[in-house]
C-alpha positions, 0 to 999 in steps of 0.5 A: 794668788792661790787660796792656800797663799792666804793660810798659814803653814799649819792650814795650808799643810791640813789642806794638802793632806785633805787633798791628798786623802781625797785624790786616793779615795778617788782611784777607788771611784774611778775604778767603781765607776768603771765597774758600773759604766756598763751598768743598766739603770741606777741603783736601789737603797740596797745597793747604795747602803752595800756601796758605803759598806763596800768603800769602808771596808775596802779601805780598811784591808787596803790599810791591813795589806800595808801592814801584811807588806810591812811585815813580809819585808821586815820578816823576809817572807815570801808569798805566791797568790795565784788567781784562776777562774773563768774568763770576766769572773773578776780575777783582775778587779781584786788584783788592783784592789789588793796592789792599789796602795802597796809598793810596786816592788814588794807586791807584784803581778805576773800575768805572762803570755802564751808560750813562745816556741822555746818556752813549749820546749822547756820543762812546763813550770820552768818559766813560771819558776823566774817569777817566783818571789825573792825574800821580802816580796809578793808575787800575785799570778794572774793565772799561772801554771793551771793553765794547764788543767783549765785552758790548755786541756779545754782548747786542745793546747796539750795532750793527754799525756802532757795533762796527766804528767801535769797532776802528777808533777804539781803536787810535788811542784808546789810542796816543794816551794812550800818547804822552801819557805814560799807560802802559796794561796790558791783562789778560784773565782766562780761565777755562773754562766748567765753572768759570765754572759751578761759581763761578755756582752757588757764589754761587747758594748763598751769601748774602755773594755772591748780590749778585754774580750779576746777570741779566747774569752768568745771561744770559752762561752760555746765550752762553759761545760768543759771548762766546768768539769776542766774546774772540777778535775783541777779542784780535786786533783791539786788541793794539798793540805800545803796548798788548798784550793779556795774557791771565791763566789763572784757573781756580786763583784765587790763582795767578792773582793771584799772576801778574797782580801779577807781572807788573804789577810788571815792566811797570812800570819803578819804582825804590825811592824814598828816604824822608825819615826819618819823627820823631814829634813830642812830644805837647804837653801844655796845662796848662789843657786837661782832656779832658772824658767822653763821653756815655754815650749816644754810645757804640757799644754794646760787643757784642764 
């Protein structure tokens, strides 16, 4: 006999709920928790206080991008996020914050490979185009067609001509979703290059992230210059008035996520949307129907 079997309906339903509020929060944990594995030492008053200040207000712009998700279905809106930057500059953490409680098929992410020998011959933006957002929905690019003014230029993966056809084409790319109706935010996460290094060697030392430090990553420490000026080229020769760049201090990671998140949500002019009031329909109960055990051989061994 369980606990729960000595309460009564009303109890046993506040229980379950409790429950369920405390298994969300501790997705949050588990990802901090990641966050500061790699961490040395413990952490002073300052950064306990910023800690509570951090899961408090994650939680409420966790709640406002369900409102911004709502909105953007019963609107029909589209919207395209694109997330640059350096290599361990924090780009994925805030993606999973910011998709961590909506709906997988509103919001999604698109992080596409390199390009396969078909892919080189198309027109350059064409496959990032299959990925943009129908009506309704969010597509967050986790790097995207700037891979051709960062990594592509940087490591010799395109040519001159190629580069500079690149910012002669974005503008009108990017002005013309725009006037089709697809709202684009650009954010560039910039940390500097002793952090990058402290996370690269964080991740040299820890299995549950050693899959995050690729050749590439390795190969972008010994270009931290190129990859700067790479930036500062890209910054001034693709900020539109449709379409600016913003530029996210990230060498605090939880701050940074905090900002970005903010300031998405004001870029966005959502609205709360009215909700038809959800009943649970009663279970219907067969007379005839008996619900028959399961094999004891299908069962997930019971380790925990």
């Amino acid at each position: 006999m369980s606990d729960l079997d000595s309460l009564t309906a009303e109890e046993r339903e506040r229980v379950q709920m409790r429950r369920e509020i405390i298994d969300d929060l501790d997705e949050e944990f588990e990802l901090s928790l990641e966050d500061d594995a790699s961490g040395i030492g413990g952490l002073d008053a300052e950064d306990r206080a910023f800690r509570r200040v951090y899961f408090r207000e994650l939680i409420r712009m966790q709640g406002e991008l369900i409102k911004l998700q709502d909105w953007v279905q019963a609107t029909g809106h589209r919207v395209v996020v694109l997330f640059e930057g350096r290599d361990a500059a924090g780009k994925g953490g805030a993606i999973k914050r910011i998709t961590q409680r909506l709906n997988p098929r509103t919001c999604r992410v698109a992080a596409l490979p390199a390009p396969n020998n078909r892919e080189k011959t198309q027109w350059y933006f064409q496959r990032y185009v299959a990925h943009l957002p129908a009506a309704g929905e969010i597509v967050l690019f986790d790097r995207s067609w700037y891979n051709r003014a960062g990594v592509e230029r940087v490591m010799g993966f395109c040519t001159d001509e190629e580069y500079e056809e690149f910012f002669r084409s974005v503008p009108e790319f990017e002005r013309m979703l725009v006037s089709s109706g697809i709202q684009i935010i650009k954010f560039w996460f910039s940390i500097t290059d002793d952090e990058q290094e402290a996370r690269f060697r964080a991740r040299m030392d820890d299995p549950l992230k050693q899959w995050k430090l690729s050749p590439m990553d390795l190969e972008s420490r010994k270009r931290w210059e190129a990859y700067t000026l790479a930036k500062e080229v890209m910054l001034e020769r693709s900020s539109i008035p449709e379409a600016p760049w913003w530029v996210v201090q990230g060498v605090d990671k939880k701050k940074a996520r905090l900002n970005c998140i903010a300031h998405l949500l004001s870029l966005v002019p959502y609205q709360p949307v009215s909700r038809p009031e959800v009943v649970l329909p009663p279970r219907i109960f067969h007379p005839d129907y008996e619900r028959q055990p399961t094999p004891e051989s299908m069962i997930v061994p019971e380790l925990y």
